[in-house]
DOFI-590949 format. One record per residue: residue number from 0; x, y, z of N, C-alpha, C, CB in turn. Coordinates in steps of 0.001 Angstrom, whole numbers. Glycine has a CB too. Layout:
<seses>
(sese NUM,(X,Y,Z),(X,Y,Z),(X,Y,Z),(X,Y,Z))
...
</seses>
This chain:
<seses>
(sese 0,(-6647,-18542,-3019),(-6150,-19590,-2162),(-4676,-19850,-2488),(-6994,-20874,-2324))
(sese 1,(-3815,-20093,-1615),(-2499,-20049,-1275),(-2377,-21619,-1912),(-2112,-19687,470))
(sese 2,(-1356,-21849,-2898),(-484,-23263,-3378),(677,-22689,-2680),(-201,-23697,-5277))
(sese 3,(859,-24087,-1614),(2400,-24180,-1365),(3320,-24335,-2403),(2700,-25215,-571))
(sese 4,(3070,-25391,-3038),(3839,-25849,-4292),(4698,-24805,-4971),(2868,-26349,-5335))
(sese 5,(4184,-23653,-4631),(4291,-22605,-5817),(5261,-21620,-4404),(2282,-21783,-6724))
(sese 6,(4889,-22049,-3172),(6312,-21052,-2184),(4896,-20019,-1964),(8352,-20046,-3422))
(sese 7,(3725,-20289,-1962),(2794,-19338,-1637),(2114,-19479,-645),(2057,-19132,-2442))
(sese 8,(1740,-18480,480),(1272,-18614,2008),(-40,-17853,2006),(2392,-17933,3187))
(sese 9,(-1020,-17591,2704),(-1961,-16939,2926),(-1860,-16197,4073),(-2889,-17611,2876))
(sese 10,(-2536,-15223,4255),(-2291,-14284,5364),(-3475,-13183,5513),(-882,-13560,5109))
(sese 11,(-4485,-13075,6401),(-5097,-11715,6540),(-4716,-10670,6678),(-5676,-11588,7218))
(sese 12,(-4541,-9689,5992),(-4256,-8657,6090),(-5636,-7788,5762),(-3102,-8516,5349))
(sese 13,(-5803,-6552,6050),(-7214,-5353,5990),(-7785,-6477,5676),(-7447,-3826,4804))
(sese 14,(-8627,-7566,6869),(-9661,-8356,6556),(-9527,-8468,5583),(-10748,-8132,6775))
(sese 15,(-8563,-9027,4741),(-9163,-10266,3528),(-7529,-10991,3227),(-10092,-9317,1569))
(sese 16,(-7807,-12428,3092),(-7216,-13038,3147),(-6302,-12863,1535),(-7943,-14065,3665))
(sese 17,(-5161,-12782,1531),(-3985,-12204,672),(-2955,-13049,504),(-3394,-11017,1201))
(sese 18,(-2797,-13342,-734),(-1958,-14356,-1266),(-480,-13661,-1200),(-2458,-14819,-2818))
(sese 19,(731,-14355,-635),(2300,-13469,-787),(3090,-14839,-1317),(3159,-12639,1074))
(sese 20,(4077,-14277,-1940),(4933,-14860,-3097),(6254,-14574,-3385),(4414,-14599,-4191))
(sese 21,(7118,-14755,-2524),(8340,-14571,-2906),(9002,-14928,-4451),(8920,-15226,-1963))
(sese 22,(8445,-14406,-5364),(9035,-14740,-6493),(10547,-14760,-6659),(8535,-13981,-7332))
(sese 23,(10926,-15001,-7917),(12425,-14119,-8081),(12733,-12929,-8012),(12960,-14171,-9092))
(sese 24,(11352,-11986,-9035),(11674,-10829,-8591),(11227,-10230,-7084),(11238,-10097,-9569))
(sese 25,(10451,-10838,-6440),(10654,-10220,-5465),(11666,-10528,-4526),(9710,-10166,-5019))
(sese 26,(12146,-11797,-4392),(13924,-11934,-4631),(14705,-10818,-4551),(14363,-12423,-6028))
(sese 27,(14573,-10935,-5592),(15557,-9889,-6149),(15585,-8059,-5640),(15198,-9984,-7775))
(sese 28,(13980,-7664,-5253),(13491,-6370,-4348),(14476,-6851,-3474),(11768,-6144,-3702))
(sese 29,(14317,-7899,-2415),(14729,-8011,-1181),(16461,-7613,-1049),(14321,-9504,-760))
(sese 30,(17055,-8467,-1982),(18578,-8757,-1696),(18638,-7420,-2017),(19579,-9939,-2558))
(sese 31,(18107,-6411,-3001),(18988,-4717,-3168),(18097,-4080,-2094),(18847,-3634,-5050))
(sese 32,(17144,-4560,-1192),(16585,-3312,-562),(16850,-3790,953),(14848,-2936,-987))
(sese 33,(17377,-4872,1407),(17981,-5273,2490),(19832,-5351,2267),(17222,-6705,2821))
(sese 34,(20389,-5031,1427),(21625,-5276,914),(22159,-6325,1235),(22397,-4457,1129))
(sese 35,(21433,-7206,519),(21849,-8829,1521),(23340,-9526,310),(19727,-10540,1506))
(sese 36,(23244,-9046,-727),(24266,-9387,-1958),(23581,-10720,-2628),(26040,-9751,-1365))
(sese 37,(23310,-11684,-2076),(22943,-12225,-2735),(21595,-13431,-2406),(24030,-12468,-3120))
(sese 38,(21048,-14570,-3182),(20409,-15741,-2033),(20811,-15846,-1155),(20359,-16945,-2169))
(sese 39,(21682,-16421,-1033),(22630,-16838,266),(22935,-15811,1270),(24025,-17306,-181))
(sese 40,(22894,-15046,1142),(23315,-13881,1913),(21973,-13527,2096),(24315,-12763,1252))
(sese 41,(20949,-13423,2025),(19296,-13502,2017),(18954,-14401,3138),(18598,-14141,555))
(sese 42,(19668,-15478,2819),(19091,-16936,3238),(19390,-16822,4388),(19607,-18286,2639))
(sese 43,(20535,-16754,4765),(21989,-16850,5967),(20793,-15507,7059),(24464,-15867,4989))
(sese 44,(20900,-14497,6744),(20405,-13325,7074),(18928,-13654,8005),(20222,-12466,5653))
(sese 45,(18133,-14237,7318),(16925,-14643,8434),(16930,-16090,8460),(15302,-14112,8033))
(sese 46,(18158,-16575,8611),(18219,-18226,9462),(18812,-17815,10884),(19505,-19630,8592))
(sese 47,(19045,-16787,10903),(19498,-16515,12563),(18149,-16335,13587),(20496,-14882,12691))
(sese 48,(16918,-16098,12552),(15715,-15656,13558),(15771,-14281,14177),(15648,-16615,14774))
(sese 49,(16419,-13718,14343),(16606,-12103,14269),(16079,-11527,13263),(17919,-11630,14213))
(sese 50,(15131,-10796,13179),(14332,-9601,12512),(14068,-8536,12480),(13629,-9586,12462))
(sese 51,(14449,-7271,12166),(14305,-6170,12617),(12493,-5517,11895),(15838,-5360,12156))
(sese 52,(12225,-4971,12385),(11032,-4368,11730),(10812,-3994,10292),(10836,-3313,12318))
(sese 53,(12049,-3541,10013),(12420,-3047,8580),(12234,-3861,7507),(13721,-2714,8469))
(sese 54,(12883,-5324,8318),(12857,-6714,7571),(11474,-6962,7539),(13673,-7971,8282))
(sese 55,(10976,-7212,8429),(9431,-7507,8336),(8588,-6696,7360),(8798,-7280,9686))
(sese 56,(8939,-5363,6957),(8026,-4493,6191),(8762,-4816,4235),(8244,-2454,7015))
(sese 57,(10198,-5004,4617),(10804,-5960,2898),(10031,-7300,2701),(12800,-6621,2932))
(sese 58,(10170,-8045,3840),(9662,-9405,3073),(8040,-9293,2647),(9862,-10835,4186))
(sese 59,(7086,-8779,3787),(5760,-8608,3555),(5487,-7975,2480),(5176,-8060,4466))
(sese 60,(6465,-6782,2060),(6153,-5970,1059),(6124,-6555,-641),(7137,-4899,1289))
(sese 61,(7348,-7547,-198),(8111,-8393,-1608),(6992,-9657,-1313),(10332,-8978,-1456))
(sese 62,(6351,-9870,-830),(5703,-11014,-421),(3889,-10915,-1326),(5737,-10943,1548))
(sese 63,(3848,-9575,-634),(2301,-9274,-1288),(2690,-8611,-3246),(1302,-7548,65))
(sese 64,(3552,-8326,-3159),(3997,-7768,-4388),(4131,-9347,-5387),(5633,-6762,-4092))
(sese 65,(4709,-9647,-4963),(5356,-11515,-5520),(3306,-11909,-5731),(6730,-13109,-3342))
(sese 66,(2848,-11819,-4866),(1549,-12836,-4778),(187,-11528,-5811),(1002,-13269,-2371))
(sese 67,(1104,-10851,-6312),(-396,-9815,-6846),(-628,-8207,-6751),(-1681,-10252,-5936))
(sese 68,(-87,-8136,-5334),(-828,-7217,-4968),(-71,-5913,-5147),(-1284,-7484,-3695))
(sese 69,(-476,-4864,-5602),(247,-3426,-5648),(37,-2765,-4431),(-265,-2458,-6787))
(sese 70,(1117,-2976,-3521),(933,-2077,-2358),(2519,-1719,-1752),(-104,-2901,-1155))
(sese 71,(2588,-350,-1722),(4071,288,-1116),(4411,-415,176),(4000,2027,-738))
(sese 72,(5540,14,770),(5441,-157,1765),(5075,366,2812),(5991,-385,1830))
(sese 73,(4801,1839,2454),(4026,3192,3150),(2461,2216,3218),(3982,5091,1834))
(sese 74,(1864,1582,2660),(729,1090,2152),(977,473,3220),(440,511,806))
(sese 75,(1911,-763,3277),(1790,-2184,3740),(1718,-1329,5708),(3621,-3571,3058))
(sese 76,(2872,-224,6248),(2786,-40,7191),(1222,728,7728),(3947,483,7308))
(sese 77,(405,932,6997),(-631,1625,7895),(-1624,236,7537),(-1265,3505,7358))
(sese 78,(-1335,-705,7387),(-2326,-1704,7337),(-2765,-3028,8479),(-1948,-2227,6182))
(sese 79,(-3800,-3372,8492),(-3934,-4303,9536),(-3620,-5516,9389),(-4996,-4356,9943))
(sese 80,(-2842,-6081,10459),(-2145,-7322,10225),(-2945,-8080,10979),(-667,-7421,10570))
(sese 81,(-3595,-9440,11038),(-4061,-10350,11970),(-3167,-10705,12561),(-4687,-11321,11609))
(sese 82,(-3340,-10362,14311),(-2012,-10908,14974),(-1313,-9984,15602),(-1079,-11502,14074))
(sese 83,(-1264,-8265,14606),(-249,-7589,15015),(792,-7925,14658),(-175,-7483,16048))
(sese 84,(2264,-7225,15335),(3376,-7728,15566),(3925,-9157,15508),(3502,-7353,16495))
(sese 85,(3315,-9801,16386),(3532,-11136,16307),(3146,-11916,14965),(2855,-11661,17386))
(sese 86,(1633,-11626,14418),(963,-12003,13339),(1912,-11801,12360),(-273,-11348,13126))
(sese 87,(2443,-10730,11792),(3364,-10348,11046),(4909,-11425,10774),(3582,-9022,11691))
(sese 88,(5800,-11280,12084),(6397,-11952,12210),(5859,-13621,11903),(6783,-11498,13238))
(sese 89,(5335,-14173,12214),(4587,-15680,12107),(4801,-15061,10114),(2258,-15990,13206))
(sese 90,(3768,-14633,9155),(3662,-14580,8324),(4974,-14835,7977),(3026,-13756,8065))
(sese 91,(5326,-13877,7665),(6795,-13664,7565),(7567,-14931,7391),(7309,-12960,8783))
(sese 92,(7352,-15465,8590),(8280,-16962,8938),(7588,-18084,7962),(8102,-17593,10874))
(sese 93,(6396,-17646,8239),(5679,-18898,6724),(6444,-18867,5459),(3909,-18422,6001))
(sese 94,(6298,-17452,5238),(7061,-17037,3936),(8392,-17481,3381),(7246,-15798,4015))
(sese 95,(9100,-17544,4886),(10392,-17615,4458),(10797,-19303,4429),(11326,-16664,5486))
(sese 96,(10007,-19996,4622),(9769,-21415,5126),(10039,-22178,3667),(8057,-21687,5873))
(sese 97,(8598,-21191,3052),(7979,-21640,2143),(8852,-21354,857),(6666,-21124,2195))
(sese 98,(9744,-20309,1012),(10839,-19827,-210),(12137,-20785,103),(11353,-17910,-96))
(sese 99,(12337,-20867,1136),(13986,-21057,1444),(13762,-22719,2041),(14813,-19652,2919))
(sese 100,(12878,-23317,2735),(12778,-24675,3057),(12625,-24544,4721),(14147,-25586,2468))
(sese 101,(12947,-25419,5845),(13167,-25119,6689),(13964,-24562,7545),(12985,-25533,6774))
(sese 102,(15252,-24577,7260),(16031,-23839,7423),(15859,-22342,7786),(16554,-24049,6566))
(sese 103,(15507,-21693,7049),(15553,-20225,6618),(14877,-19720,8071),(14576,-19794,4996))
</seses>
């Protein structure tokens, strides 16, 4: 079960509900694997609401990684998202809610 407190969201993914966690280090995945330079440049980056797919497969990836789970991102793309596309995105936006505040 997902603590907000802690910047943690829940999400179905392959039927079963999956804890994601933007830690620091997964932080830290994001800003060198999106070349964002830094928080802020992280932050700034999905406060526009523009997402490319790519983004969606970093944060989910740094997200389930942060919350536990060992899965690539080769992993994360052949997997089932509740929702699809959209489902994804929504997650995503929890995520980033839940790391960065409302803003993000």
């Amino acid at each position: 079960m997902a603590n907000p407190r802690r910047g943690e969201v829940s999400a179905m993914i392959e039927g079963e509900e999956k804890v994601l966690c933007l830690t620091l280090g997964a932080l830290a995945e994001l800003e060198a694997r999106l070349q964002a330079g830094d928080l802020v440049g992280l932050s700034e980056r999905f406060s526009g609401g523009r997402v490319t797919a790519r983004d969606l497969t970093a944060i989910l990836g740094a997200g389930l990684r942060g919350g536990g789970h060992a899965v690539s991102e080769d992993d994360l793309a052949r997997m089932h998202i509740e929702g699809g596309l959209k489902g994804a995105a929504e997650i995503a936006a929890r995520l980033l809610r839940a790391t960065f505040g409302e803003a993000a």
